[in-house]
Backbone as XML, in Angstrom:
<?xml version="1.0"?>
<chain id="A" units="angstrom">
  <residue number="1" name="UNK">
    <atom name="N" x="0.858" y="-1.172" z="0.000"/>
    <atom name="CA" x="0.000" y="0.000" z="0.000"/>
    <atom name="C" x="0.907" y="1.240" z="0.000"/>
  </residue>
  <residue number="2" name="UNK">
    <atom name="N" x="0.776" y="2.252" z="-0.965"/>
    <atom name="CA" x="1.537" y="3.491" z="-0.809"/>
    <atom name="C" x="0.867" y="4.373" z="0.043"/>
  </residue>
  <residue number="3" name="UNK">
    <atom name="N" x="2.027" y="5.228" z="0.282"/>
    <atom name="CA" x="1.202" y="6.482" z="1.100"/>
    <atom name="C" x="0.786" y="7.207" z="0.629"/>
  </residue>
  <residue number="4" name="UNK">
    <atom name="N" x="-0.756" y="8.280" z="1.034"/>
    <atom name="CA" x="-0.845" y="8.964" z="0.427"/>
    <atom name="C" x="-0.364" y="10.482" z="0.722"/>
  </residue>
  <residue number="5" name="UNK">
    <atom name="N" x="0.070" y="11.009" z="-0.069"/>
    <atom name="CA" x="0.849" y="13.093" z="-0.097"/>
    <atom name="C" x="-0.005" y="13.703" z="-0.094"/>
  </residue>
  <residue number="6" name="UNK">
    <atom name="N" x="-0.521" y="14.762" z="0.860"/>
    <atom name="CA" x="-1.444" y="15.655" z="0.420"/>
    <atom name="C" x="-0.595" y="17.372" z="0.245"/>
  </residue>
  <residue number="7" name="UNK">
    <atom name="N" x="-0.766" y="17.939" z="-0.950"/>
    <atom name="CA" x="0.072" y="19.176" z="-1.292"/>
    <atom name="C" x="-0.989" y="20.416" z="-0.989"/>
  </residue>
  <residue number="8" name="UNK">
    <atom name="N" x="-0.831" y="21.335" z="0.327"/>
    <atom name="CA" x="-1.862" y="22.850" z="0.307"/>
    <atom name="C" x="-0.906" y="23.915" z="0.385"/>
  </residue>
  <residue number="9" name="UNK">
    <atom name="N" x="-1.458" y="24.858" z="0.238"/>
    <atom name="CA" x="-1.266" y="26.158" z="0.109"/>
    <atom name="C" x="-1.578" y="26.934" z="1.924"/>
  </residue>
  <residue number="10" name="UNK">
    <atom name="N" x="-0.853" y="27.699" z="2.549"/>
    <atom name="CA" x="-1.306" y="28.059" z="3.863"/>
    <atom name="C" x="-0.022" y="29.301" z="3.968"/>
  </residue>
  <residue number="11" name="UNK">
    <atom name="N" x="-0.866" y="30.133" z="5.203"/>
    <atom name="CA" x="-0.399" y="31.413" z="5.365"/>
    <atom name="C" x="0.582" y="31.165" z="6.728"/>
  </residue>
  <residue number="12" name="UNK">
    <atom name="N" x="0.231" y="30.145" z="7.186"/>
    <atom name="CA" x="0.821" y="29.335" z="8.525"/>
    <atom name="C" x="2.652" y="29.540" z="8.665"/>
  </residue>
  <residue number="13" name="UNK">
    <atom name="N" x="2.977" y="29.355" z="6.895"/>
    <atom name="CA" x="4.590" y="28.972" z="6.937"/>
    <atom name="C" x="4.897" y="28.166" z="7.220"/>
  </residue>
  <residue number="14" name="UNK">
    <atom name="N" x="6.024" y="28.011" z="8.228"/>
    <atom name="CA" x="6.399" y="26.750" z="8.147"/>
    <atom name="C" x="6.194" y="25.751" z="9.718"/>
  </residue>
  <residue number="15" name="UNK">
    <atom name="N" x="5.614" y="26.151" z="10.197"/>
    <atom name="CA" x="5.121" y="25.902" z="11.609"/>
    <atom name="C" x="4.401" y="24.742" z="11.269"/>
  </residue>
  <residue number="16" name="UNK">
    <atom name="N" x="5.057" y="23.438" z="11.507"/>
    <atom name="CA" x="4.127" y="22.356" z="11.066"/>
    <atom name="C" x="3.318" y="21.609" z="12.706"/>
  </residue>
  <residue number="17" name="UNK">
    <atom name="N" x="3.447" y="22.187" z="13.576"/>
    <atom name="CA" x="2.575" y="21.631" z="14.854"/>
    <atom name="C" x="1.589" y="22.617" z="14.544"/>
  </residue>
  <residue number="18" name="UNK">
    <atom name="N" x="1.484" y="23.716" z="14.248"/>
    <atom name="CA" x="0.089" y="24.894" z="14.449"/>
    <atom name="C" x="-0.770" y="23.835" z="13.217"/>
  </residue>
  <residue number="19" name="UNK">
    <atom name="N" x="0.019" y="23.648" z="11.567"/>
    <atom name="CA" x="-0.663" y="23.259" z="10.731"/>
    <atom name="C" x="-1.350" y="22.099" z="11.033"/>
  </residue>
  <residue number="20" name="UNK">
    <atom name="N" x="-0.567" y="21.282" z="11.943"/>
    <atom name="CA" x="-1.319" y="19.495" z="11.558"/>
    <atom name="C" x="-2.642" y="20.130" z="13.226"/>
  </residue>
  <residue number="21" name="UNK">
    <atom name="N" x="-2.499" y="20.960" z="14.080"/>
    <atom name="CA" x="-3.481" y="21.209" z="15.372"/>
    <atom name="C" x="-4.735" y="21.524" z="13.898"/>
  </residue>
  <residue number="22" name="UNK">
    <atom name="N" x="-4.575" y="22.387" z="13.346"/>
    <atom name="CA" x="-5.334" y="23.250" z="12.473"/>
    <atom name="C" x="-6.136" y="21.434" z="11.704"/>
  </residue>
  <residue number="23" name="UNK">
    <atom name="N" x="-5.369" y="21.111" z="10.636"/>
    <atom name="CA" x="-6.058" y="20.048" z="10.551"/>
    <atom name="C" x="-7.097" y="19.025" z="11.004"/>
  </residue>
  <residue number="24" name="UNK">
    <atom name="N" x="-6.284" y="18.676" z="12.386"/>
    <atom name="CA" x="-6.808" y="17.368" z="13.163"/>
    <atom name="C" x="-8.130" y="18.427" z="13.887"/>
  </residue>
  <residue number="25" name="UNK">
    <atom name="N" x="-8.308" y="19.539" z="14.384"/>
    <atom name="CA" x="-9.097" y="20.662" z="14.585"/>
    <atom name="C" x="-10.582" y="20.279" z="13.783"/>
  </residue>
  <residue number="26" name="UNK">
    <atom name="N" x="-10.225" y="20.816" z="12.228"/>
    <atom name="CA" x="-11.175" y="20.470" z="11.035"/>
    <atom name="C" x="-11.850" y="19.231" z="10.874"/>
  </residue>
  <residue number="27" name="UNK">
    <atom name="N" x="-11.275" y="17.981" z="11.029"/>
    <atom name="CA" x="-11.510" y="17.148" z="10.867"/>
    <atom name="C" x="-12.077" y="15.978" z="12.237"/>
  </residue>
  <residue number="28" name="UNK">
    <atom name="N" x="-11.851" y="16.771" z="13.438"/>
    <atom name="CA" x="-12.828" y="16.584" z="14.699"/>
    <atom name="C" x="-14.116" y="17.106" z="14.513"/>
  </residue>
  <residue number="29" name="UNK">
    <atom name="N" x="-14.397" y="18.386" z="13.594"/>
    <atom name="CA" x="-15.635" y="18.693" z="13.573"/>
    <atom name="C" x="-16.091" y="17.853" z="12.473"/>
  </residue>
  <residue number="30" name="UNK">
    <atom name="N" x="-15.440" y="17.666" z="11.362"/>
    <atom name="CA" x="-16.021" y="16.616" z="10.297"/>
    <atom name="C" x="-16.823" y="15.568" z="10.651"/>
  </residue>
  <residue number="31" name="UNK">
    <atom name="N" x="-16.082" y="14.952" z="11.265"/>
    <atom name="CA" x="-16.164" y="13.659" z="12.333"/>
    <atom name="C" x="-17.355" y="13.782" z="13.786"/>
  </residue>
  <residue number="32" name="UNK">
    <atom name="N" x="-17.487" y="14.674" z="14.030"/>
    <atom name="CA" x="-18.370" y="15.278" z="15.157"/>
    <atom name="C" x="-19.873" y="15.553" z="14.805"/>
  </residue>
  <residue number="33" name="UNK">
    <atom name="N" x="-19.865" y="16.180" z="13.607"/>
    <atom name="CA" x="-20.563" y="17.054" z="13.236"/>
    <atom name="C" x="-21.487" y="16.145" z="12.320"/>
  </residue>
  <residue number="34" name="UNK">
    <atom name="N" x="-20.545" y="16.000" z="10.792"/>
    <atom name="CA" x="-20.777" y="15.707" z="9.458"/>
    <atom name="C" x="-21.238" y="14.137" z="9.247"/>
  </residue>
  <residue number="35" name="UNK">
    <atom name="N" x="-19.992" y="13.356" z="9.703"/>
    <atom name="CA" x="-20.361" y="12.006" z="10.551"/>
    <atom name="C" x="-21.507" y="11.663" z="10.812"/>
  </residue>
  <residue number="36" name="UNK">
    <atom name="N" x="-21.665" y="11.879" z="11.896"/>
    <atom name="CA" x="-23.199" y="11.704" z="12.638"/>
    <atom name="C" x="-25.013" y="12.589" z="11.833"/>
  </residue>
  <residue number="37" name="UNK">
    <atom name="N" x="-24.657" y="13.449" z="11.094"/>
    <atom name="CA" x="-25.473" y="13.901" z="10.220"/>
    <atom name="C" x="-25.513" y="12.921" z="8.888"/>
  </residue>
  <residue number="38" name="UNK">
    <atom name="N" x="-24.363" y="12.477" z="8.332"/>
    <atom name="CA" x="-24.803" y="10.988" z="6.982"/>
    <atom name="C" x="-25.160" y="9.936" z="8.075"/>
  </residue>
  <residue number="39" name="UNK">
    <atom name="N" x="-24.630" y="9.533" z="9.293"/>
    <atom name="CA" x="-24.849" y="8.257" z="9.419"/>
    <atom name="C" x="-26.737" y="8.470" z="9.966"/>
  </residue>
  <residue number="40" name="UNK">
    <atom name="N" x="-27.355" y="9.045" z="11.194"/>
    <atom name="CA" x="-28.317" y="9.194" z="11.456"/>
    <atom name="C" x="-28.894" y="9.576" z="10.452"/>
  </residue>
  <residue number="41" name="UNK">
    <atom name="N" x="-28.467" y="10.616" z="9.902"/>
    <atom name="CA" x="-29.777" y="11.276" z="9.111"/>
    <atom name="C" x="-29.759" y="11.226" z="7.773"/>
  </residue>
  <residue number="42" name="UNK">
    <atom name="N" x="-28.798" y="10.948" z="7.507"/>
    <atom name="CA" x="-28.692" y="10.315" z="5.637"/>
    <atom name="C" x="-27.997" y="11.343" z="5.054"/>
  </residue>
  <residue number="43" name="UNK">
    <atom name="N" x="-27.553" y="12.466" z="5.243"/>
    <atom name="CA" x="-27.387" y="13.596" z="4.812"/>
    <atom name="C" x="-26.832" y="13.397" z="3.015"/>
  </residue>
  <residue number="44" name="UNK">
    <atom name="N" x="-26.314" y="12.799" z="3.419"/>
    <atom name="CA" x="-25.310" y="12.667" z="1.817"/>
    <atom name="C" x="-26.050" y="11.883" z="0.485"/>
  </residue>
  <residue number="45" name="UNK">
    <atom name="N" x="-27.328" y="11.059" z="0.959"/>
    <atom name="CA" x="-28.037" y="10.630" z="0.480"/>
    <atom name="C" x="-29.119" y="11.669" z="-0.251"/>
  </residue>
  <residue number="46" name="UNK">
    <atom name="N" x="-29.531" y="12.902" z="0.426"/>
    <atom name="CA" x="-30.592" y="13.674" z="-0.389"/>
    <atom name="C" x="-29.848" y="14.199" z="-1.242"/>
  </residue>
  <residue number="47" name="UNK">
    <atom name="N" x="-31.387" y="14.737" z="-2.703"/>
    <atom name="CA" x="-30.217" y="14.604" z="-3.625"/>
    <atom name="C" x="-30.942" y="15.983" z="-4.021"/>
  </residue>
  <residue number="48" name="UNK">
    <atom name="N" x="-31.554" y="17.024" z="-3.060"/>
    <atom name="CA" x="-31.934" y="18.323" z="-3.395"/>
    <atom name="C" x="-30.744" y="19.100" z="-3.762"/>
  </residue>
  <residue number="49" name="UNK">
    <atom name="N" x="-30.897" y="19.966" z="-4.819"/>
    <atom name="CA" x="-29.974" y="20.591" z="-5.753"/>
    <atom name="C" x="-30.276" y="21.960" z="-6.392"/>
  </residue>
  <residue number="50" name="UNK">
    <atom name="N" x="-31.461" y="22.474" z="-6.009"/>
    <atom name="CA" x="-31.713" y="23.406" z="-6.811"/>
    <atom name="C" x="-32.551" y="24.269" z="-5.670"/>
  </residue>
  <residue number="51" name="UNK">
    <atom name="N" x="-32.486" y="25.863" z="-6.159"/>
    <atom name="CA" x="-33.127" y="26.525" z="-5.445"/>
    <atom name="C" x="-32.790" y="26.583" z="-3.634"/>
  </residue>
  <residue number="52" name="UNK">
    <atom name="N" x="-33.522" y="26.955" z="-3.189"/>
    <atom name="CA" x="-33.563" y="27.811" z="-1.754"/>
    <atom name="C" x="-33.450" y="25.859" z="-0.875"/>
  </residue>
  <residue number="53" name="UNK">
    <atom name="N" x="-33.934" y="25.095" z="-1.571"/>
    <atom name="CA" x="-34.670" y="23.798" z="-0.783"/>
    <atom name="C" x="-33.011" y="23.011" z="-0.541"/>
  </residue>
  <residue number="54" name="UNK">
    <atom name="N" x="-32.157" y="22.990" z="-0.663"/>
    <atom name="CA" x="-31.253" y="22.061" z="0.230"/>
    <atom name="C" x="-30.724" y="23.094" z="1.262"/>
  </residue>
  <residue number="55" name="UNK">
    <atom name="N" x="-30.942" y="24.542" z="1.038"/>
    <atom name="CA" x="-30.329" y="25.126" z="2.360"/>
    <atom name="C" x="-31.317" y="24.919" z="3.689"/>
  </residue>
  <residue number="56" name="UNK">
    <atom name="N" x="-32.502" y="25.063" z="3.136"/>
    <atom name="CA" x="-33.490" y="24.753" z="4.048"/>
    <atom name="C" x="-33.218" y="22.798" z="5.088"/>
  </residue>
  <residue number="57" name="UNK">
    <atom name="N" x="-33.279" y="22.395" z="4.171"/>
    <atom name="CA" x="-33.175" y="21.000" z="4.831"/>
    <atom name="C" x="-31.889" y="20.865" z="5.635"/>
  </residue>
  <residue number="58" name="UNK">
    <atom name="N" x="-31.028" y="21.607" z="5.168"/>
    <atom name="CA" x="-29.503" y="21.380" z="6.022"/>
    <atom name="C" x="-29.947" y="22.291" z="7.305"/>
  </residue>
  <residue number="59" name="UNK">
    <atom name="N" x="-30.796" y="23.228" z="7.328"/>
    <atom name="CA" x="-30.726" y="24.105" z="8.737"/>
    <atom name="C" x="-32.166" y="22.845" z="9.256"/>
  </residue>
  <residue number="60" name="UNK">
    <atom name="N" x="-33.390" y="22.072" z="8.619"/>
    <atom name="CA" x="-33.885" y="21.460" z="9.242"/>
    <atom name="C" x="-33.137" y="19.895" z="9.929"/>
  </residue>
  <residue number="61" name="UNK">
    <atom name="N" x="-32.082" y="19.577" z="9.232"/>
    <atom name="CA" x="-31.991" y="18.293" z="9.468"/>
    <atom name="C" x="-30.614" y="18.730" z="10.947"/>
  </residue>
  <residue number="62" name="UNK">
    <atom name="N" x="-30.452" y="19.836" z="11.009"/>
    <atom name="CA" x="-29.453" y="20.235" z="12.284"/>
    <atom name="C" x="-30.659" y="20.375" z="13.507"/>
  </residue>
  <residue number="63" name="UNK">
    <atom name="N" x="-31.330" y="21.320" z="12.792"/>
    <atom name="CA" x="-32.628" y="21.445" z="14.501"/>
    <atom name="C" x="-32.739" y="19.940" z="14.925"/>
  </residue>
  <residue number="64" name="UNK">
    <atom name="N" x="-33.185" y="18.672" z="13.546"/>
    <atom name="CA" x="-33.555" y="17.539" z="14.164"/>
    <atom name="C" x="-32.259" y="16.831" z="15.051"/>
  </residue>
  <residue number="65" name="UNK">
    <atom name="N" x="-31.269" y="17.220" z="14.496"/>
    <atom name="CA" x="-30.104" y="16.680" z="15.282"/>
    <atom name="C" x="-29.654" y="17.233" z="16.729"/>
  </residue>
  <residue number="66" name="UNK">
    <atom name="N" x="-29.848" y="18.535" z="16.954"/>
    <atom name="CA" x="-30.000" y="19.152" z="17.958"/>
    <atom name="C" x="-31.470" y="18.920" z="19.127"/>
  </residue>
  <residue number="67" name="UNK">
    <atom name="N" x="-32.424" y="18.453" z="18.552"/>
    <atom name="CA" x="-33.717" y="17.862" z="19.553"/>
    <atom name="C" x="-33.424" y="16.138" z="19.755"/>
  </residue>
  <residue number="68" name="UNK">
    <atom name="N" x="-32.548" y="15.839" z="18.659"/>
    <atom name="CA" x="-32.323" y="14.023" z="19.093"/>
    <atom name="C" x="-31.377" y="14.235" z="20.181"/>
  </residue>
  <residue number="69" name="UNK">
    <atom name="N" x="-30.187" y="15.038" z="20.147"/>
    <atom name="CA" x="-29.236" y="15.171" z="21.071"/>
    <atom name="C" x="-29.371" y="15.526" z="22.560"/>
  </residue>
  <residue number="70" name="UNK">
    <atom name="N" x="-30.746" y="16.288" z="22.811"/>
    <atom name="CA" x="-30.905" y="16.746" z="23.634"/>
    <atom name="C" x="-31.505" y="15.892" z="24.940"/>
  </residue>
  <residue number="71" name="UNK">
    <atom name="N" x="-32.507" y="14.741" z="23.747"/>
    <atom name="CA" x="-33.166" y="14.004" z="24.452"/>
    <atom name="C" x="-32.388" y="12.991" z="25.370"/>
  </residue>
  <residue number="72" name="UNK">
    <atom name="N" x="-32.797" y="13.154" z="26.294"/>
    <atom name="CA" x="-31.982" y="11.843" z="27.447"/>
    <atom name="C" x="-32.970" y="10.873" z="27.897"/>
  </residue>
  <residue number="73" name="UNK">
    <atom name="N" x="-34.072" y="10.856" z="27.236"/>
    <atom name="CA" x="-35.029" y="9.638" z="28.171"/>
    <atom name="C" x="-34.636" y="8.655" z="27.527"/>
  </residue>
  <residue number="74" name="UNK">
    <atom name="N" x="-33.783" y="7.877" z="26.754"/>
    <atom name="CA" x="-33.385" y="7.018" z="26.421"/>
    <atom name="C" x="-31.970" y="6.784" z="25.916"/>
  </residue>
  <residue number="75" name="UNK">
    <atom name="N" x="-31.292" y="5.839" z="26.264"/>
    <atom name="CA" x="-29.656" y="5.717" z="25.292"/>
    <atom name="C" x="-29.206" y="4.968" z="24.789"/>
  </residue>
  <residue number="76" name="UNK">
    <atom name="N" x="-30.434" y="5.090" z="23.348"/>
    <atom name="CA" x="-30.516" y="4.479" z="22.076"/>
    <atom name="C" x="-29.163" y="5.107" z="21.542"/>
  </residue>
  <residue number="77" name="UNK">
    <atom name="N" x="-28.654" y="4.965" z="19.694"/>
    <atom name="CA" x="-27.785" y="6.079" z="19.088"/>
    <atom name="C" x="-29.246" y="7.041" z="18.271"/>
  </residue>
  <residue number="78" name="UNK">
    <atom name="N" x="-28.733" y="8.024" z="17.778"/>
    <atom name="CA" x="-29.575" y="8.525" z="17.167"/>
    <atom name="C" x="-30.405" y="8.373" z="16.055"/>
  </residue>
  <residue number="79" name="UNK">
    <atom name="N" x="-29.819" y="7.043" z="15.230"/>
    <atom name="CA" x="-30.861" y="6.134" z="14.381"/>
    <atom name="C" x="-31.647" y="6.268" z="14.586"/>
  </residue>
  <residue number="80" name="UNK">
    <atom name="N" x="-31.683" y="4.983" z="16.163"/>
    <atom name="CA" x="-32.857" y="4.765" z="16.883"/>
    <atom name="C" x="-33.701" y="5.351" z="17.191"/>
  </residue>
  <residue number="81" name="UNK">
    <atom name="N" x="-32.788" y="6.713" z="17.747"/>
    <atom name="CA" x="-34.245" y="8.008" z="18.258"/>
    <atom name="C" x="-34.869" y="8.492" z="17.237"/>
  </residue>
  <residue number="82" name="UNK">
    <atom name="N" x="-33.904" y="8.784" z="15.945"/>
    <atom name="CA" x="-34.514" y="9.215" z="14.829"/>
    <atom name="C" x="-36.431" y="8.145" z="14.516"/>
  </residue>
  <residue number="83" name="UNK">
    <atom name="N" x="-35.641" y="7.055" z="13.993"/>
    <atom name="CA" x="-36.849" y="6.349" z="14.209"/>
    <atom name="C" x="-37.846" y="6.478" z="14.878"/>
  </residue>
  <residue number="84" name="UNK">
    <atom name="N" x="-37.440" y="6.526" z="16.631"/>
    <atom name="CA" x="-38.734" y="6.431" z="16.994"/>
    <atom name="C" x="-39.666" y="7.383" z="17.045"/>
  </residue>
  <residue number="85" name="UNK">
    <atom name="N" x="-39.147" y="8.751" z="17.055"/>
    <atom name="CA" x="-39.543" y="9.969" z="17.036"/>
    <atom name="C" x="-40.771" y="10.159" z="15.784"/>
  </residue>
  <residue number="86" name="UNK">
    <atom name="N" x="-40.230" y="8.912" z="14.377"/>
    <atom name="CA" x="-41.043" y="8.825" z="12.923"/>
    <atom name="C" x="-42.133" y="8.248" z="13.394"/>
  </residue>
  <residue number="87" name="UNK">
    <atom name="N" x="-42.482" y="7.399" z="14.391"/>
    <atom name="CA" x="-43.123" y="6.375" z="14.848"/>
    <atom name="C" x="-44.097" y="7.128" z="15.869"/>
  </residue>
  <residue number="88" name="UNK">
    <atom name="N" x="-43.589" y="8.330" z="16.765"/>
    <atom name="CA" x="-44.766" y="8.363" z="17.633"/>
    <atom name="C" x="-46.260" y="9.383" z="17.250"/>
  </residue>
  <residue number="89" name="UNK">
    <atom name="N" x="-47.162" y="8.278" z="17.995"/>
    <atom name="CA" x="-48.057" y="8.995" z="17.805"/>
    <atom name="C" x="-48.878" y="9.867" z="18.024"/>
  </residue>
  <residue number="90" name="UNK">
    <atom name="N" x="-47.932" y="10.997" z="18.517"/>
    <atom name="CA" x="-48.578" y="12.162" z="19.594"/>
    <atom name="C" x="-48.896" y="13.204" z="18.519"/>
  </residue>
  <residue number="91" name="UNK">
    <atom name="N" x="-50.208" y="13.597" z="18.803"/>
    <atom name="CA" x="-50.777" y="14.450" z="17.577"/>
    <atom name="C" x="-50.231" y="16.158" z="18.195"/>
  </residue>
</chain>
């Protein structure tokens, strides 16, 4: 298996502990954030593209991630809550 090189451009210089903090930084929120939005909520799966309607769903599918997160009466992952939340029947 080779390694892979990644080549950027940065205002940093040559300070390579600030650059790789800066990185591993980015990619905790990727992982935090982005992660858990495809795996629960499919994110990467909708395939809205046009007009005002995927900005909308990205600020709805965060509120839903922010009311699954909040909830503690159970410690399902958020699949689960997702689900059950589709399921109840409180009018």
């Amino acid at each position: 298996m080779s390694a892979v090189r990644r080549d950027s451009m940065s205002s940093l210089g040559r300070d390579a502990p600030q650059l790789a903090e800066r990185v591993r930084g980015h990619w905790a929120i990727e992982h935090a954030l982005h992660g858990v939005l495809d795996s629960a909520l499919r994110e990467d799966d909708c395939r809205l593209r046009q007009g005002p309607a995927p900005e909308h769903f990205v600020r709805l599918r965060r509120i839903a991630f922010n009311r699954l997160k909040q909830d503690t009466t159970n410690r399902h992952g958020l699949k689960v809550q997702r689900n059950r939340a589709g399921w109840d029947q409180v009018s």
